[in-house]
C-alpha positions as CSV (number, residue, x, y, z in Angstrom):
1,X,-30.7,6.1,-15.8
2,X,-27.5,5.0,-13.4
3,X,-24.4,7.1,-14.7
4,X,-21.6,4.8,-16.1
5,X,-18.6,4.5,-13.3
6,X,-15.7,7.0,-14.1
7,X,-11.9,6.4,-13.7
8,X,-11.0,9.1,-11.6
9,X,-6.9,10.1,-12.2
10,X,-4.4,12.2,-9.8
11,X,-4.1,15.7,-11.3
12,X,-1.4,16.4,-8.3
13,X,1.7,15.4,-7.5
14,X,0.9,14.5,-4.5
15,X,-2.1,12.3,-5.6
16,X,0.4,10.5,-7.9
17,X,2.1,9.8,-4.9
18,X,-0.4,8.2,-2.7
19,X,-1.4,5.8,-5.5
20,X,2.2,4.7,-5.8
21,X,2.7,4.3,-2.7
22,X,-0.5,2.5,-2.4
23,X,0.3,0.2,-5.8
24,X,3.5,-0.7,-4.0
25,X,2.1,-1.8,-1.1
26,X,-0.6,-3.8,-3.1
27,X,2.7,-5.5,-5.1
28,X,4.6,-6.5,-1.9
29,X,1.6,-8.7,-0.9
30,X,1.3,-10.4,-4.7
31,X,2.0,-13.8,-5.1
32,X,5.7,-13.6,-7.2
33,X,6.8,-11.3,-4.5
34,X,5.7,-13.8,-1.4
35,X,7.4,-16.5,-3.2
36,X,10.8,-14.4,-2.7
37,X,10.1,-13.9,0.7
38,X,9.4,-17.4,1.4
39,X,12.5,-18.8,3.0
40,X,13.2,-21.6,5.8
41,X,15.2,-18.3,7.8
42,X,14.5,-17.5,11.1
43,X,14.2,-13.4,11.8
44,X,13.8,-12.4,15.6
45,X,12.4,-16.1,16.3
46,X,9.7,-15.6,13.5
47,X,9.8,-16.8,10.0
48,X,10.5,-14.3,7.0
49,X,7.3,-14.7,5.7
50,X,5.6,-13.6,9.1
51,X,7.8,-10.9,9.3
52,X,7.1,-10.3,5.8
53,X,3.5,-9.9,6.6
54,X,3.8,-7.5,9.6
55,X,6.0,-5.5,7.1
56,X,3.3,-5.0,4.3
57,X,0.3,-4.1,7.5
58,X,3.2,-1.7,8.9
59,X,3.3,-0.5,5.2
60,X,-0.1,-0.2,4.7
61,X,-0.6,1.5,7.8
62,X,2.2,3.8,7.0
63,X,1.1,4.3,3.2
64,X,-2.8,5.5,4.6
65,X,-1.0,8.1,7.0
66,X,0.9,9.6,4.3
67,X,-1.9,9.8,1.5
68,X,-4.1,11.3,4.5
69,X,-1.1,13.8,5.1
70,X,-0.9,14.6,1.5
71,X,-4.3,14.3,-0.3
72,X,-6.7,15.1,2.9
73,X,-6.5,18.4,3.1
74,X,-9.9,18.7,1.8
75,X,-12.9,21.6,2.4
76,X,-15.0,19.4,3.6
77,X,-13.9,18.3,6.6
């Protein structure tokens, strides 16, 4: 018999850090935040929401090096 799938919390402060960092990024990409973002204004020759969209991969990007900083410093590698 299959065990039942476990939530599995932070018990660190740093842990508690990645996933907020992580839940931000996720927000910044939502639909009631896009809609804020979604202006006729140029920025650098690009619209707001392209540069909008570069922001939030930058983010990501930025969010996964910091969580592997903080939270990979496992036995097992």
């Amino acid at each position: 018999m299959k065990k039942p799938l476990a939530l599995m919390r932070p018990s660190t402060r740093g842990g508690w850090l990645c996933v907020g960092l992580f839940l931000m990024v996720i927000v910044s990409g939502l639909w009631p935040v896009v809609t804020w973002v979604n202006r006729p204004v140029l920025v650098a020759g690009l619209p707001l929401l392209a540069v909008w969209a570069y922001v939030i991969v930058a983010a990501s990007t930025l969010a996964m090096v910091i969580g592997n900083r903080i939270c990979g410093r496992g036995d097992d590698d």
